[in-house]
N, C-alpha and C positions, 0 to 999 in steps of 0.2 A: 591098313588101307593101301591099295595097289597104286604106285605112283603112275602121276599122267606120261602119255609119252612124251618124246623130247621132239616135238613138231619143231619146234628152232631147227635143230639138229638135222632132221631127217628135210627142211626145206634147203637147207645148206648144202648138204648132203647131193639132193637133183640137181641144184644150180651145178657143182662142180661136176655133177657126170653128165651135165648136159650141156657144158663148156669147154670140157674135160679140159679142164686147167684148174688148180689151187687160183692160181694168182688172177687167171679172167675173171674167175665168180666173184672173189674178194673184188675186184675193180666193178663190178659190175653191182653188186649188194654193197659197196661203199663200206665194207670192213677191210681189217688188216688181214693180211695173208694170214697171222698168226692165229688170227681169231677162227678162220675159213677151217685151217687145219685144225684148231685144240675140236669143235663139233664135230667133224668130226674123227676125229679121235674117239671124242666121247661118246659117240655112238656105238664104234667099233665096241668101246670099253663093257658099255651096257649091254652089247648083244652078245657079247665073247668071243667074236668074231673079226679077223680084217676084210674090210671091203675093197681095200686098191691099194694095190701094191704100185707103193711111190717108187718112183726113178726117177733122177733127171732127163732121162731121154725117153720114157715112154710112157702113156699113161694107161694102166691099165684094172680092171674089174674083177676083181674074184669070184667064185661063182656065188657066192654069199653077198657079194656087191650088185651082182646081175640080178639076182631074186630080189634083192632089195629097191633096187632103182627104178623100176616100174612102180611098184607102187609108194616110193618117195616122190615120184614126179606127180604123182595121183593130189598126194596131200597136198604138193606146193599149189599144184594149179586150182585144187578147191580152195584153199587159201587166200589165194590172189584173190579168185573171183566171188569172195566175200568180203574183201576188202574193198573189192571198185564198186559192187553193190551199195556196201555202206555209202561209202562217199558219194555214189551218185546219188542218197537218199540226202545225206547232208548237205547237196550242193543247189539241189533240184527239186520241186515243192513234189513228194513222191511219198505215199506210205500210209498211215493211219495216225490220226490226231485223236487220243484221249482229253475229251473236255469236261469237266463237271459246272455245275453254273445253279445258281437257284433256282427253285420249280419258279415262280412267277416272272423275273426277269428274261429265266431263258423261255420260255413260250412266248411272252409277248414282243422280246428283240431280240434273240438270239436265232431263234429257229426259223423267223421269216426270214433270214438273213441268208439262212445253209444255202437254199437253191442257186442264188445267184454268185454263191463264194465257190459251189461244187460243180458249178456251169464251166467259171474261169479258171480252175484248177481238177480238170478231172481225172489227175491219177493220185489225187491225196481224198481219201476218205475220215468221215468224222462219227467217232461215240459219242456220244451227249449224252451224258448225262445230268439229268434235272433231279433235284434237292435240296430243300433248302435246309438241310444239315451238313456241318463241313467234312468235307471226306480227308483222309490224307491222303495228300499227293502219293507219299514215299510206299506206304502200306499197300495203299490199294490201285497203285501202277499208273496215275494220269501222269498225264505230259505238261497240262494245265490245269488252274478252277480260275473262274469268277466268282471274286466277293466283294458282297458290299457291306461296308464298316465306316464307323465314324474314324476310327485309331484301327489300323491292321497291327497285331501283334507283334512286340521282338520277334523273329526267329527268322531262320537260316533261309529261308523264301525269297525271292525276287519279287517286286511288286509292280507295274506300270498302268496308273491313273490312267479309266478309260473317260469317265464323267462325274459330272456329282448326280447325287440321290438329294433331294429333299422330300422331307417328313414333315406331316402335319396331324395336327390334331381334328379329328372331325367327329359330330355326330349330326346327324338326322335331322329333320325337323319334327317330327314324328316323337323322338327321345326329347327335342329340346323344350316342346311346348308342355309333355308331360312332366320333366321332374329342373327345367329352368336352364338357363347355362353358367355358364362356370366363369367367373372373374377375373381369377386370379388361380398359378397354377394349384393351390394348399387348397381350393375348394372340390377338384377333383377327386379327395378325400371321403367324401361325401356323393360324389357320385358314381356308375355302375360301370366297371369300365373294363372291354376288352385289350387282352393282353398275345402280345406273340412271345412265343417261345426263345425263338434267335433275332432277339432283338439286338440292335448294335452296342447298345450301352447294356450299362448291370441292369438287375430291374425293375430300379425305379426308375421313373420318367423324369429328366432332369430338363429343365428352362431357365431362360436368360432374357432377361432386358435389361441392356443400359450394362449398369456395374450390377446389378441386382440377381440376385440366381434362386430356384426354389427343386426341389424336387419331394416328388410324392413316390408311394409305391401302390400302383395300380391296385382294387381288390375289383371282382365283379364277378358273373355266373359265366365265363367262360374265357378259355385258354388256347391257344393254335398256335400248331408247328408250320404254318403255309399263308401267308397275307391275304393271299384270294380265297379264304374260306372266312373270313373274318367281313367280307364285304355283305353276306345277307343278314349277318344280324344286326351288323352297324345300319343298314339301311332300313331293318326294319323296326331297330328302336328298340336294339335289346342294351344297348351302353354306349359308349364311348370307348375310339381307338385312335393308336398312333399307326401311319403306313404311309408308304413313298409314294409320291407322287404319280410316278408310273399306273401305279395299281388304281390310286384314287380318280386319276383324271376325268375318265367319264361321267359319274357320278358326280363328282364336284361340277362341272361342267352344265350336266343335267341339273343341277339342284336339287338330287337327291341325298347329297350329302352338304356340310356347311362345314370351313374350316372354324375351331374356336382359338380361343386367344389367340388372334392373330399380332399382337402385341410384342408376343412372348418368341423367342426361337427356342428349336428343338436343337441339338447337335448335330450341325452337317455330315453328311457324307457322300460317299464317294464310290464307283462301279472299279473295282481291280483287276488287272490280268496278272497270275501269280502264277512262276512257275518253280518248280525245283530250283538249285544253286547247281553252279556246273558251266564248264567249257559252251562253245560254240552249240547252239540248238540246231536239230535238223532245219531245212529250211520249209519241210511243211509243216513248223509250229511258228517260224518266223511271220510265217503268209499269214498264218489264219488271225493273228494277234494284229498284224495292221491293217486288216482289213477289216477285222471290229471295230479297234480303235478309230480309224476312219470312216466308218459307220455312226457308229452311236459316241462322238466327241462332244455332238453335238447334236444332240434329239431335239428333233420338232418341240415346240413347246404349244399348248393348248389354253387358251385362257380361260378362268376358272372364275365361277360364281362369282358375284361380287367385288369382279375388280380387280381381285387377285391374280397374279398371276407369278409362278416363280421365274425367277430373274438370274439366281444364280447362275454365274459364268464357267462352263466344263473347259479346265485345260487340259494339255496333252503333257506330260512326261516321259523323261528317258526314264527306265527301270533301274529301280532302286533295290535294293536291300532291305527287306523289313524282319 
């Protein structure tokens, strides 16, 4: 395999014929003279050729230093000017934000959010992408995901709490008059009950009251990879499901849906902003992260059939390490 060239070399190289001093350039690139010279040297070494003949009193080009120097000055200056590019991305909200986010959470708060986020920032554009299967960051090139989990997993990820998710249990009235409702979590054993795919816990459906815990493992006539595809059969009385709040609201709201054991808690959770591990983020992935966060910290809340209403409190966190 053919070695890369020596751009060090050949950028060291323009500074001093465009200084034409060893010692300006070395003062000027903040190396030692010695260093100015060993590049090149090693350039020299690498091409078979001297490009300037040192003297103390004069400085001068060989004709192999003169064919060279134009286009060493070529490299430095693309160089440069991919370096200030970056840094003006790093410094200034400028560039393209890869997002991945769950299909139902980001339709319903992420994406009415874009217009007014790419209003105030309009030299940073955004991918979205929506799934509610988890992508990898590192594999598949995001900058960031939204997830939502009761426990986000060990690993090398960053995580910053944007709010909580609460879950409930709900079925129909339609489902409840025909096969009764459920007492206790171990009677949902016995009834017909849809299940999601990625759900946040394993998959059983695990409950808590008091010191008391119960868990079942869901059986029923259908399965979904996406919450909001699980809402026409739950309403219209084909089983019983667990789903967040968000997706329920209206329905609960309307009285199409009824939470059950209201008794009982589900395990909390929580909406994430996760990003890779790593230095300093450009800052149009800083922007886009607080101005969610600042968004949805704290969602409208709806009151729901019955009296209920969830209560739980969304704080804000520094990012963590998960």
């Amino acid at each position: 395999m053919a070695k890369l060239p020596d751009f060090e070399g050949m950028a060291i190289f323009a500074k001093v014929v465009e200084i034409r001093s060893f010692a300006g350039a070395a003062a000027e690139l903040k190396l030692s003279k010695a260093t100015v010279s060993k590049a090149v040297s090693r350039i020299e070494a690498r091409l078979g050729a001297r490009l300037i003949n040192r003297s103390s009193r004069r400085f001068a080009l060989t004709d192999a230093g003169r064919q060279l120097a134009e286009r060493a000055a070529h490299i430095l200056a693309v160089g440069e000017a991919a370096e200030e590019t970056a840094l003006a991305q790093a410094t200034a909200p400028r560039g393209l934000v890869r997002l991945a986010a769950p299909m139902s959470f980001g339709v319903l708060h992420i994406a009415p959010l874009m217009p007014e986020f790419l209003a105030t920032y309009p030299e940073v554009s955004v991918d979205l992408h929506l799934s509610d299967a988890r992508v990898d960051l590192f594999g598949e090139g995001f900058d960031a995901a939204i997830r939502i989990a009761a426990v986000l997993p060990d690993s090398s990820l960053v995580a910053r709490r944007i709010c909580a998710i609460n879950r409930y249990l709900v079925g129909s009235p339609i489902y409840l008059n025909k096969h009764g409702r459920p007492r206790h979590p171990l009677h949902l054993a016995q009834h017909r009950c849809i299940d999601y795919s990625y759900a946040m816990t394993a998959e059983a459906w695990h409950f808590t009251k008091e010191e008391k815990s119960a868990a079942v493992r869901p059986s029923g006539p259908l399965r979904v990879n996406n919450g909001d595809a699980m809402m026409p059969a739950l309403i219209a009385g084909i089983g019983v499901g667990i789903l967040p709040e968000f997706i329920l609201r209206d329905a609960l709201a309307a009285g199409r849906l009824e939470i059950l054991l209201p008794d009982w808690s589900l395990p909390s959770g929580a909406a994430y902003w996760v990003t890779p591990p790593g230095g300093p983020r450009p800052k149009r992935i800083e922007v886009l992260a607080d101005y969610l966060v600042g968004k949805l910290a704290h969602p409208k809340r709806v009151p729901l059939a019955g009296g209920l209403s969830p209560t739980r409190k969304a704080t804000r966190r520094k990012s963590r390490p998960v």
